[in-house]
PAZAPA-4460 file (N, C-alpha, C; in steps of 0.05 Angstrom, whole numbers, plus 32768, in hexadecimal, padded with zeros to 4 digits):
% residues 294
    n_x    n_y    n_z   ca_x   ca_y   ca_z    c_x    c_y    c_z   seq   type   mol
   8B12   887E   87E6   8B20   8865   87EC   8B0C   884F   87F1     1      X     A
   8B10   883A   87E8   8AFC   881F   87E2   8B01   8811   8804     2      X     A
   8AE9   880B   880B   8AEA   8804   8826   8AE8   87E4   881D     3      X     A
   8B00   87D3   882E   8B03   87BC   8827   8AF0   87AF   8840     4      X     A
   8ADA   879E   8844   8ACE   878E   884F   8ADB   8774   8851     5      X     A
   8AD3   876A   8867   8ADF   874B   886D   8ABF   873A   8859     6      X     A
   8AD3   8721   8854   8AC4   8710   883D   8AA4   8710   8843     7      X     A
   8AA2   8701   8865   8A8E   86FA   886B   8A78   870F   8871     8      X     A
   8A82   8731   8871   8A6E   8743   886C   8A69   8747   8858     9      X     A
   8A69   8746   883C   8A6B   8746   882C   8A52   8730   881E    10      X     A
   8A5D   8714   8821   8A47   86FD   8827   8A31   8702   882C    11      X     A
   8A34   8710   883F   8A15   8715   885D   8A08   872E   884D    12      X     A
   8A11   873E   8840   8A07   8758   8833   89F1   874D   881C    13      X     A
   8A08   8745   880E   89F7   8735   87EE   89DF   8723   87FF    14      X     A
   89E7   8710   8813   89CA   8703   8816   89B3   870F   881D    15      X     A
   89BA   8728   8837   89A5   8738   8842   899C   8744   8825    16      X     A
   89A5   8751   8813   8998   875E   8803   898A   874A   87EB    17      X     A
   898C   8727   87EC   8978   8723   87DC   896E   8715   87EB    18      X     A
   8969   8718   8811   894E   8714   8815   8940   8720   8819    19      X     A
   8949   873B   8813   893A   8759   881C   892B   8754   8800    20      X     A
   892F   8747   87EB   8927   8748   87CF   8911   872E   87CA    21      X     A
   8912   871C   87E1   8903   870C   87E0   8907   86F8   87D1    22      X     A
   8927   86F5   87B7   892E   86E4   87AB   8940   86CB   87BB    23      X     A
   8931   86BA   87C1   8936   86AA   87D7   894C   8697   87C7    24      X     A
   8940   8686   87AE   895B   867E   879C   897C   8689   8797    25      X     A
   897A   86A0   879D   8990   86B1   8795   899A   86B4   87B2    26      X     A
   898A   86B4   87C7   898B   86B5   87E0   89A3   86A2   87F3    27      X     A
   8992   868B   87E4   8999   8670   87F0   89B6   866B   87DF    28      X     A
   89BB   8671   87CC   89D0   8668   87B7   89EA   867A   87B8    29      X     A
   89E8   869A   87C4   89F8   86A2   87D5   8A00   869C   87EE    30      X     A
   89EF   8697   8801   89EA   868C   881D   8A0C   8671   8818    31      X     A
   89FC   8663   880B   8A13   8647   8804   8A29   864F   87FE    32      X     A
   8A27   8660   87EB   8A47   8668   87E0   8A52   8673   87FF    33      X     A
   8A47   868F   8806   8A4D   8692   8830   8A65   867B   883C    34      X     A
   8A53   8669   883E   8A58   864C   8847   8A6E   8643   883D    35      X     A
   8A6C   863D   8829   8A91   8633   8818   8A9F   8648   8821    36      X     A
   8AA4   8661   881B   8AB5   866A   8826   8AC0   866E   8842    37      X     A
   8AA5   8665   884F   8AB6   866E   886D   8A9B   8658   887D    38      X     A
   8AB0   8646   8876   8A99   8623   887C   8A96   8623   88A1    39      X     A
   8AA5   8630   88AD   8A9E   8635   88D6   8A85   8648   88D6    40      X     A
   8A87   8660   88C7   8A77   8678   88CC   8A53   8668   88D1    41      X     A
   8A53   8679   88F3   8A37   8665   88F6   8A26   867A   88EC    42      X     A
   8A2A   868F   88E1   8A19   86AB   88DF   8A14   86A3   88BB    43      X     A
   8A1E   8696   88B3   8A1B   868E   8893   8A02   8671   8896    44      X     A
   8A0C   865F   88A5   89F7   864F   88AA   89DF   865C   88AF    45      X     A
   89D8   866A   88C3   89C3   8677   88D9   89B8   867C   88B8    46      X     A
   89C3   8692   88A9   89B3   86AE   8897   89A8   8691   8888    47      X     A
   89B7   8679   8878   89A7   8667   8866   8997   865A   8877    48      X     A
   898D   8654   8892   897F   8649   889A   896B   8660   889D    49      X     A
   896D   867B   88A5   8958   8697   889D   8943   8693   888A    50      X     A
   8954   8688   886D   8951   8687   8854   893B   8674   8859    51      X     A
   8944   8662   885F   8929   8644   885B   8911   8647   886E    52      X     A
   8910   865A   8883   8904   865E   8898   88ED   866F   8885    53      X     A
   88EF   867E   8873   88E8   869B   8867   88DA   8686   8851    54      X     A
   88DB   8672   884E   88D5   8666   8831   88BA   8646   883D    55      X     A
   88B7   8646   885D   88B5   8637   8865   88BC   8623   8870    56      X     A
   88D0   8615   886A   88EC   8606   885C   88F1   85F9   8882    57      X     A
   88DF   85F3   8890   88E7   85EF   88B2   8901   85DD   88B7    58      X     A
   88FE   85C6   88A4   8907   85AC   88A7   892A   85B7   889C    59      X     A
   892F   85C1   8883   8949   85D3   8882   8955   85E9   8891    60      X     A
   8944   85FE   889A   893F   8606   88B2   8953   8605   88C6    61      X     A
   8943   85E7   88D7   8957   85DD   88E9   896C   85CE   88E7    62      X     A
   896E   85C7   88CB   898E   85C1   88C8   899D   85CD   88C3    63      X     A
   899F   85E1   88BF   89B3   85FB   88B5   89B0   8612   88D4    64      X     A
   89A4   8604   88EE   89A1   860F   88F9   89B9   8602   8910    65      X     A
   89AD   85EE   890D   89C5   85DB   891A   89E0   85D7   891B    66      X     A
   89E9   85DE   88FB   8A00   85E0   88ED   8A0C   85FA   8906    67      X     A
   89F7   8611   88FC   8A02   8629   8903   8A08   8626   8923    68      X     A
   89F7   861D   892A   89FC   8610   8950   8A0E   860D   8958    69      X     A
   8A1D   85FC   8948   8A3A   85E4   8949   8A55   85FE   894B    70      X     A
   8A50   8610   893D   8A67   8620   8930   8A63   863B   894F    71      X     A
   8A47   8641   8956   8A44   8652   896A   8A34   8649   897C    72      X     A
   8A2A   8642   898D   8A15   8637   899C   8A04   864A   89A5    73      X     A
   8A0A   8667   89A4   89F8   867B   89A5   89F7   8690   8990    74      X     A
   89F5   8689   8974   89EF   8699   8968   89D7   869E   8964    75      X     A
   89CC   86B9   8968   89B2   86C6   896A   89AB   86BF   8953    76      X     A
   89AF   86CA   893B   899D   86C3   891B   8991   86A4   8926    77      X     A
   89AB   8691   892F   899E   866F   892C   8989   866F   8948    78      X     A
   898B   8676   8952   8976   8673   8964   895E   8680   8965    79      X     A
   8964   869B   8955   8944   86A9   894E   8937   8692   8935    80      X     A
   894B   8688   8926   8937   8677   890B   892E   865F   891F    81      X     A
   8940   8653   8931   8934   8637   893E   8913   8642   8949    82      X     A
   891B   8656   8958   88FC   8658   8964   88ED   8661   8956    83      X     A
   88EF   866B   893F   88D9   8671   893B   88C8   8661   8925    84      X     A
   88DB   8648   8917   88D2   8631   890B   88BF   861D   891E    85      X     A
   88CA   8620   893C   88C0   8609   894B   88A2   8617   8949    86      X     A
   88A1   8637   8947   887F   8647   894F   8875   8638   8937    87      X     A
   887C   8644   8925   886C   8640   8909   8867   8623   8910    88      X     A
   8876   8612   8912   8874   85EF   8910   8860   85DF   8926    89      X     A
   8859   85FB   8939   883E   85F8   8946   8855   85DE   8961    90      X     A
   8869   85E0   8961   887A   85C9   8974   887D   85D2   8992    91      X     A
   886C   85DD   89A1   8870   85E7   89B8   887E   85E1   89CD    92      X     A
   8889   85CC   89CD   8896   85C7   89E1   88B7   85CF   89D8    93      X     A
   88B5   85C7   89BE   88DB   85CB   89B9   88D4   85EE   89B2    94      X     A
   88C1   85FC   89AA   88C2   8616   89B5   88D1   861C   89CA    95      X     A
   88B2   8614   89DE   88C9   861E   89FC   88E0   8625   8A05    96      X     A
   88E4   860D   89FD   890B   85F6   89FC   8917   8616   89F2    97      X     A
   8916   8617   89D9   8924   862E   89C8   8925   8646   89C9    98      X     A
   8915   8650   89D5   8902   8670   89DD   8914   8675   89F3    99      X     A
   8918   8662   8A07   8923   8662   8A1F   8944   866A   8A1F   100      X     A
   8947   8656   8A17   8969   8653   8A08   896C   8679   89F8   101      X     A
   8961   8677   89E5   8960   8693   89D5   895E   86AD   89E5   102      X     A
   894C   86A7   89FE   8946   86C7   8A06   8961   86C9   8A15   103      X     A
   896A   86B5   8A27   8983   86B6   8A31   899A   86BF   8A20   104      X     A
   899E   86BF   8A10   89AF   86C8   89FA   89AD   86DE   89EE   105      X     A
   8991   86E3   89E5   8988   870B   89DD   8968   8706   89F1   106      X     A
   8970   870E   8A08   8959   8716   8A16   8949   8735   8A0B   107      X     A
   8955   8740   89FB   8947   8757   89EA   8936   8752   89DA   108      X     A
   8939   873E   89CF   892B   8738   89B5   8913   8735   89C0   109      X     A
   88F3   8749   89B5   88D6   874B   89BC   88C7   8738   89AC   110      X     A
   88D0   8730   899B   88C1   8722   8997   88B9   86FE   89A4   111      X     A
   88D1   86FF   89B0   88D5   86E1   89B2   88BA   86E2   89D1   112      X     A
   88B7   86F1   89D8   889F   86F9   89EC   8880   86FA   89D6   113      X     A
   8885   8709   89C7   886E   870F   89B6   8864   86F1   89AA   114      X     A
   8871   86E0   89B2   8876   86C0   899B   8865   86B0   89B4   115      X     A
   8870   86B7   89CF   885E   86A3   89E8   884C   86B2   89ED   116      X     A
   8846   86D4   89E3   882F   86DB   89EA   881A   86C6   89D3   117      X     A
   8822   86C8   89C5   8813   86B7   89AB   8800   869B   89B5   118      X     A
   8812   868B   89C0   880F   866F   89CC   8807   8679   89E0   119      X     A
   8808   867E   89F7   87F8   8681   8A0C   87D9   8687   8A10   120      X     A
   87D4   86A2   89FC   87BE   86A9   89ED   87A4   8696   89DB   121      X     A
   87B7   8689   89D1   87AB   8672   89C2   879E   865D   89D8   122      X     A
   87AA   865E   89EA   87A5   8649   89FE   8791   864D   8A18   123      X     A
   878D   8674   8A0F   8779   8676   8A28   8784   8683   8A3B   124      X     A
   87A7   867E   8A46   87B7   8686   8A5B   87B5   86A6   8A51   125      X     A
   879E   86B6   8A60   879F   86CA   8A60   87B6   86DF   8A6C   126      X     A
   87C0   86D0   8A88   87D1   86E2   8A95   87EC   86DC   8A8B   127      X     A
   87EC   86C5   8A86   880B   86BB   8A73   8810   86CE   8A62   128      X     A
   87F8   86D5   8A4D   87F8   86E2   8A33   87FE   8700   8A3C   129      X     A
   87F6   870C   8A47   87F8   8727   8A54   8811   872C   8A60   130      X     A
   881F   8718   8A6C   8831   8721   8A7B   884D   871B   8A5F   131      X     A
   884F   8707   8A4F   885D   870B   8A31   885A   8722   8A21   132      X     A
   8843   872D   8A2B   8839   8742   8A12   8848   8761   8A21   133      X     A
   8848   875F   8A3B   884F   877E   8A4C   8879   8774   8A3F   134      X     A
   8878   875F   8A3B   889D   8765   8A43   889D   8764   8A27   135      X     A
   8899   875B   8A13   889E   8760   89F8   8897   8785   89F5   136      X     A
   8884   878E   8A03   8872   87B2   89FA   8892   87BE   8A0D   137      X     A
   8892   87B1   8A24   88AD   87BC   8A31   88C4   87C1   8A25   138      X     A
   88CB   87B0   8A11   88E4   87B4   89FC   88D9   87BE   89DC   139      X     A
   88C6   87C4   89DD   88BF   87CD   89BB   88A1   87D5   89BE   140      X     A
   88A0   87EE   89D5   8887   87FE   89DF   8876   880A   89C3   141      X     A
   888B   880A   89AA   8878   8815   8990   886F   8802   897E   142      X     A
   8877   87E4   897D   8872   87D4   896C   8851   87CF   8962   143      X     A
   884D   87DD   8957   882C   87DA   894D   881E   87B7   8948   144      X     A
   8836   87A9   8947   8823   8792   894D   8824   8785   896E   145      X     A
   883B   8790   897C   882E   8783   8998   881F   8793   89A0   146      X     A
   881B   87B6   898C   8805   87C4   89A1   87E7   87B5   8993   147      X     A
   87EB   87A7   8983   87C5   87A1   896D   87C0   8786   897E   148      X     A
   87DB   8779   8984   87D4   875E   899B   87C2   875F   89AD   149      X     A
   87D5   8774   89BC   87D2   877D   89D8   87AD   8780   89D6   150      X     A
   87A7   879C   89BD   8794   879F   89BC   877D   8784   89BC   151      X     A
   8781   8779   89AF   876E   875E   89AC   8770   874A   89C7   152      X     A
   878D   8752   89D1   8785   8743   89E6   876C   8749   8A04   153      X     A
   877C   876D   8A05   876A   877A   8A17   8745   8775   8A0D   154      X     A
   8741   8771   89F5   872A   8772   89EB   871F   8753   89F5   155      X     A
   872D   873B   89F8   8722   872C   89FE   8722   871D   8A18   156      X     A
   8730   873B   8A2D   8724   873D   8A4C   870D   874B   8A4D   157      X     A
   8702   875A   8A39   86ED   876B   8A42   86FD   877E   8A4D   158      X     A
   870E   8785   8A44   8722   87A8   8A46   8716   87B4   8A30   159      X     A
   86FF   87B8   8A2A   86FE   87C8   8A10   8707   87E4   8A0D   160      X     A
   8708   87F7   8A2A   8710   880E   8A18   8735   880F   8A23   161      X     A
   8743   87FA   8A2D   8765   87FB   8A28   8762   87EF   8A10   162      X     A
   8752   87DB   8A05   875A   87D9   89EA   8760   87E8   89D7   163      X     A
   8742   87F9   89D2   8740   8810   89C6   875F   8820   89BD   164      X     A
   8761   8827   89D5   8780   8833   89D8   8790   8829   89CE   165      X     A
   8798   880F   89CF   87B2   8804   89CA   87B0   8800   89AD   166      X     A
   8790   8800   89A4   878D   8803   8988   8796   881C   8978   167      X     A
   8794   8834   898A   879A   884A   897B   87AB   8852   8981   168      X     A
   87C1   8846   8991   87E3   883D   8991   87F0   8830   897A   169      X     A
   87DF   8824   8971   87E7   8810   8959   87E6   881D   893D   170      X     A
   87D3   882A   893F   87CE   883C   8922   87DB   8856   8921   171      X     A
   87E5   885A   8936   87FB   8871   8935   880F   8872   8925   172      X     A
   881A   885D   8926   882F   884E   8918   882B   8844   8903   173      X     A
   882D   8854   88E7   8831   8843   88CA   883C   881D   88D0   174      X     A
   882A   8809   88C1   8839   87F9   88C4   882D   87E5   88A6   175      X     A
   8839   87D8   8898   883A   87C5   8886   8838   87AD   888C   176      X     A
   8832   87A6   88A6   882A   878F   88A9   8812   8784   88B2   177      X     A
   8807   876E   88A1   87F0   8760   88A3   87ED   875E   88B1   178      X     A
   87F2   8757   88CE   87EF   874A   88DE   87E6   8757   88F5   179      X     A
   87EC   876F   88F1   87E7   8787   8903   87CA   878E   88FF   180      X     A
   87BC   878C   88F3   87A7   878D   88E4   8790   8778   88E6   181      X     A
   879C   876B   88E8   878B   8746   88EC   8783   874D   890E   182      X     A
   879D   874F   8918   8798   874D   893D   8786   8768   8942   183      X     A
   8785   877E   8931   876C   8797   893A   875C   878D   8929   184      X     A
   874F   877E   8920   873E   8772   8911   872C   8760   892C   185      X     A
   8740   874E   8938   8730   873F   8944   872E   874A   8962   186      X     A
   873A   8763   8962   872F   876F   8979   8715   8781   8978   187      X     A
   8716   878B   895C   86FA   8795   895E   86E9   878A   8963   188      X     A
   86ED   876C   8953   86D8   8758   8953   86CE   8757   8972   189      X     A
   86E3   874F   8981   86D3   8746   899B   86CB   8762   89AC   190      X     A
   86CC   8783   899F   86C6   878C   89A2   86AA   8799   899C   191      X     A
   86A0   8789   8989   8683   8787   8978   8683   87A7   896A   192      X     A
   869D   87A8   895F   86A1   87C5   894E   86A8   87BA   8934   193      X     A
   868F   87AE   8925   868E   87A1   8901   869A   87AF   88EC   194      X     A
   8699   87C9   88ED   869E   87E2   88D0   86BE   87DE   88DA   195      X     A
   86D3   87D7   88F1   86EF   87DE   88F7   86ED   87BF   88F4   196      X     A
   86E3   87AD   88FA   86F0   8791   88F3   86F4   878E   88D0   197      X     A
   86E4   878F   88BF   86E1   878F   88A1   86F8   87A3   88A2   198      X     A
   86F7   87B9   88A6   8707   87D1   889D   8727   87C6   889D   199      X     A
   872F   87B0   88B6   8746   87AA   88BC   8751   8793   88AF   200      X     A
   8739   8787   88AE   8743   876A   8896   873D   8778   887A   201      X     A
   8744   8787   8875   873E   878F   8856   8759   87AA   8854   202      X     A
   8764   87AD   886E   8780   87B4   886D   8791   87A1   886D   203      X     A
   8789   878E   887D   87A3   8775   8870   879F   8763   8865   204      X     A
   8787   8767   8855   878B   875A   8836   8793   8767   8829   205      X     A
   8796   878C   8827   87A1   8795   8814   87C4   8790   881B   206      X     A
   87CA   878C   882C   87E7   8789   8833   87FA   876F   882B   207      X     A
   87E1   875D   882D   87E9   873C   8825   87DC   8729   8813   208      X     A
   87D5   8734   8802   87B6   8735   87F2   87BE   8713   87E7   209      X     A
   87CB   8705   87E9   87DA   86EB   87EA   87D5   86DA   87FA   210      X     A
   87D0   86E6   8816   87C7   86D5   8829   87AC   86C4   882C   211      X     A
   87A2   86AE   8829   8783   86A0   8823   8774   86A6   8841   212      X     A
   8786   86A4   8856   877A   869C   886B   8773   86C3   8874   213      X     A
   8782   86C9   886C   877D   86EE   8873   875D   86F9   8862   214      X     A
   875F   86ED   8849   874A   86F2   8837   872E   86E0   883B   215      X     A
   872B   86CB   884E   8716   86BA   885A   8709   86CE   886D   216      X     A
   8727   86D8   8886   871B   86E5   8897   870C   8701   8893   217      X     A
   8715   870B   887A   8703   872A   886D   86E7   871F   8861   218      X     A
   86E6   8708   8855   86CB   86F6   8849   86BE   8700   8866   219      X     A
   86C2   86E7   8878   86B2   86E2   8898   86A4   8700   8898   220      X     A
   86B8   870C   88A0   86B4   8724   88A8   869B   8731   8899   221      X     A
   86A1   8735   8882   8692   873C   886D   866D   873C   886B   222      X     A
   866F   8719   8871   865D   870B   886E   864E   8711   8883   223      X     A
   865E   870F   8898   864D   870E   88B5   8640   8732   88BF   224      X     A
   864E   874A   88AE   8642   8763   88B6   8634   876F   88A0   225      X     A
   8632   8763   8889   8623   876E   887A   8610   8754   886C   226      X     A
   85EF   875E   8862   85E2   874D   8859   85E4   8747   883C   227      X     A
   85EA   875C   8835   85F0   8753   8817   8602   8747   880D   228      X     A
   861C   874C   881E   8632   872F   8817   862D   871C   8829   229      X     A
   861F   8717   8837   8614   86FE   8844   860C   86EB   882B   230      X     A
   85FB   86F9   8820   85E8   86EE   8805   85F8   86E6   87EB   231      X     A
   8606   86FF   87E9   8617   86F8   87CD   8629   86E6   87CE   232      X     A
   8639   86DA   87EC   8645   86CE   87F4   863D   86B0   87FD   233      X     A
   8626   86B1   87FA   861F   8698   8805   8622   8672   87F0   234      X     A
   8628   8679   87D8   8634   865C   87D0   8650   865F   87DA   235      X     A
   8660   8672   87DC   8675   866C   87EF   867C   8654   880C   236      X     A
   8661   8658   8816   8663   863A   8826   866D   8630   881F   237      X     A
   8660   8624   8808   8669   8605   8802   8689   8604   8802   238      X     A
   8697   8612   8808   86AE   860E   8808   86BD   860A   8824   239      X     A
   86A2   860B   883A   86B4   8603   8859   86A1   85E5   8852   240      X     A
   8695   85DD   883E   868B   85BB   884B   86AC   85A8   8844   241      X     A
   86A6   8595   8855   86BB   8584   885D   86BD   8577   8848   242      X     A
   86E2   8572   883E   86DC   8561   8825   86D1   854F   8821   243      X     A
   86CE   853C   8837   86BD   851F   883B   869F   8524   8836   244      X     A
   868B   8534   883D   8675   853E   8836   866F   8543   8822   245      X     A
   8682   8551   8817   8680   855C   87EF   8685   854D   87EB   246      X     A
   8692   8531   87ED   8692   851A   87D2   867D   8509   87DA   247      X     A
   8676   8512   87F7   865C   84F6   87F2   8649   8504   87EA   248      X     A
   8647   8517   87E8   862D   8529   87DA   8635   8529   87BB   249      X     A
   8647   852E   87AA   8651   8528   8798   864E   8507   8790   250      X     A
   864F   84FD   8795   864D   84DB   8798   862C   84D6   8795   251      X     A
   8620   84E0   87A7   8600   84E1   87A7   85F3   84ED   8796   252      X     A
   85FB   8504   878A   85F4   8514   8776   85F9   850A   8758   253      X     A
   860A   84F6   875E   861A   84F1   873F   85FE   84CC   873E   254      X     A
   85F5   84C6   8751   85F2   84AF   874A   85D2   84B0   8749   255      X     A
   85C2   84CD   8760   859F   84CB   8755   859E   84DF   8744   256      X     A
   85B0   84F3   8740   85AA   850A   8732   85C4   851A   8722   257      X     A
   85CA   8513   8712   85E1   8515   8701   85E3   852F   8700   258      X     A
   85CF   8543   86F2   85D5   8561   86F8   85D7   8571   8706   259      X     A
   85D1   8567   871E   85DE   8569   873E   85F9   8574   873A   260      X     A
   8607   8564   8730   8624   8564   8732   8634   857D   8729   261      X     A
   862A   8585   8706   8624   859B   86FB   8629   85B1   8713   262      X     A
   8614   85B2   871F   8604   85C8   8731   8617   85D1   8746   263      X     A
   8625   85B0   8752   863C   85B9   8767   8652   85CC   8759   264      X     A
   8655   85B2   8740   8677   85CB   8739   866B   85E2   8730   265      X     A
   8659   85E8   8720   8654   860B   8723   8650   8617   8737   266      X     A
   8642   860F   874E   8644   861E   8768   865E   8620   8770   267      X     A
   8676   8610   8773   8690   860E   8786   869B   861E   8772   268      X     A
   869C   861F   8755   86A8   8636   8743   86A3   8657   8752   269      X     A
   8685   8656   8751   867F   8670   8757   8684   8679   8773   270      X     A
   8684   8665   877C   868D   866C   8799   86AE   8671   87A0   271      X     A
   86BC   8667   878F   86D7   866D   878E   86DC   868B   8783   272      X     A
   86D8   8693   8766   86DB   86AC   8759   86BF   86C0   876E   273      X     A
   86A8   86BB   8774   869B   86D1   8781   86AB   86E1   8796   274      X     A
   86BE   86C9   87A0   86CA   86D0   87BE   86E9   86E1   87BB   275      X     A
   86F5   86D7   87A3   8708   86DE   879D   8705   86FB   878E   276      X     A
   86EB   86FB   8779   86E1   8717   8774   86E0   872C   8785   277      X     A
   86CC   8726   8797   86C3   873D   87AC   86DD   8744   87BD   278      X     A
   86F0   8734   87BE   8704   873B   87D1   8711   8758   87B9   279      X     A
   8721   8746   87A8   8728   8757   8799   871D   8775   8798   280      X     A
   86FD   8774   8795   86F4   8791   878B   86F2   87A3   87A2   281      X     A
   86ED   878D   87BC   86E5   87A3   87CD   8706   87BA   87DC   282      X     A
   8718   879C   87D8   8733   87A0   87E4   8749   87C4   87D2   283      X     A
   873F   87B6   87B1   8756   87C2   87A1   873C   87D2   8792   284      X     A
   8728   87CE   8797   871A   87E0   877D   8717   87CD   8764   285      X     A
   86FE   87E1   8753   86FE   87CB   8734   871B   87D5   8721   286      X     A
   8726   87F1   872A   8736   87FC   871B   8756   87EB   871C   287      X     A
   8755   87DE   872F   876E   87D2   8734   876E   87B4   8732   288      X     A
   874D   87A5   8730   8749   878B   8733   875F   8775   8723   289      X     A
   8762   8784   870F   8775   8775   86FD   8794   877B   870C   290      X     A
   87A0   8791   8702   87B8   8790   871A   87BF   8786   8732   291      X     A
   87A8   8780   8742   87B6   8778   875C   87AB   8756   875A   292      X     A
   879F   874C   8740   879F   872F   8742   87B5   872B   8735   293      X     A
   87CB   873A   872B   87D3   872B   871B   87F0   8734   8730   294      X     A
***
């Protein structure tokens, strides 16, 4: 016998499964249809404001967040996308505002702790950070990225061997996310353990091999524990000088010494593909270099 679902589960199914698919067009264009049919439903707003949240999209975001507000004033989906647009949008104060409001509503939810461990951290507030980080581990004691936090954070009290631990809490646990990987990365670092910092940024580049800023931090890395990619890496610089610098050097070069100029764009070429090379080979192998650029 055919199990008849109400409309709006049905809606909510098809959307969850093409953002599980990552087709955000198809996403968004069901999401709407949602909406026409059942134009109050604040859980149809919330999932298309999900949608724009997932795509970057802050500024749509919070209008489809608002919408959803109007129809529920505590719907969880709209208030997990508000806060966590305000993180991304670097807006700390209407954070607060929202985080606050939200935890009162799903005081379960770990991450919304894991989000002010973030900011506090950033800021130095060591005991702030620590005491976000125990109540987020308090509700999600296995989450391998508040245990790789935690780790980096103990690492930068000079906890080195609870770090340790909380590191090999973390790796217990299969996990696919980059990020888990980045934070035991920079805990080794301040643990002056080089062969596990490389080792960890070269797990989440293989995870997010898309990410530029993930693939800079495996370069650094790179550069800074071994001498030979120090060397092979070194027209790479030229790619932290300030744009203002490169055109007046470009500018200077073009007017006493014309083949100067030549010299830059072949260096900034080679420094682009050397860096993008070596990631590639060291990350995926020569056997896969082509597959995983493409």
């Amino acid at each position: 016998m055919a199990l008849n679902l109400p409309n709006g589960s049905v809606n909510r199914e098809k959307v969850v499964q093409l953002i599980d698919l990552r087709k955000w067009k198809e996403a968004s264009a069901e999401a709407e249809r949602w909406i026409s049919s059942e134009p109050s439903n604040a859980e149809a707003y919330a999932t298309l404001a999900q949608i724009n949240l997932k795509q970057n999209q802050f500024e749509q975001a919070h209008n489809w967040t608002n919408q959803a507000l109007r129809y529920d004033p505590e719907n969880v989906l709209a208030w997990y996308v508000r806060v966590f647009a305000y993180y991304c949008e670097s807006k700390e104060q209407e954070f607060f505002e929202a985080v606050t409001v939200a935890l009162r509503i799903d005081p379960s939810q770990s991450l919304y702790y894991f989000l002010r461990f973030n900011i506090y951290h950033k800021k130095g507030n060591r005991m702030e950070a620590e005491a976000e980080m125990l109540k987020a581990l308090e509700i999600n004691p296995d989450a391998p990225l508040y245990l790789a936090a935690y780790s980096y954070l103990q690492a930068s009290q000079g906890e080195l061997v609870q770090s340790r631990i909380s590191e090999r809490q973390a790796l217990r646990i299969h996990s696919s996310d980059s990020q888990v990987f980045i934070y035991l990365a920079w805990a080794a670092e301040l643990r002056a353990e080089d062969e596990k910092e490389t080792e960890y940024f070269k797990n989440a580049v293989r995870l997010n091999p898309q990410n530029n800023q993930i693939r800079e931090e495996y370069l650094k890395s790179l550069q800074k524990n071994d001498r030979f990619y120090r060397m092979l890496l070194m027209p790479s610089s030229l790619k932290n000088i300030k744009p203002t610098y490169f055109i007046i050097s470009w500018f200077l070069a073009w007017i006493f010494f014309k083949p100067l100029v030549f010299v830059f764009i072949a260096l900034y070429v080679l420094a682009h593909w050397t860096s993008k090379l070596l990631v590639q080979v060291k990350v995926f192998g020569w056997r896969n270099i082509f597959k995983s650029s493409s």
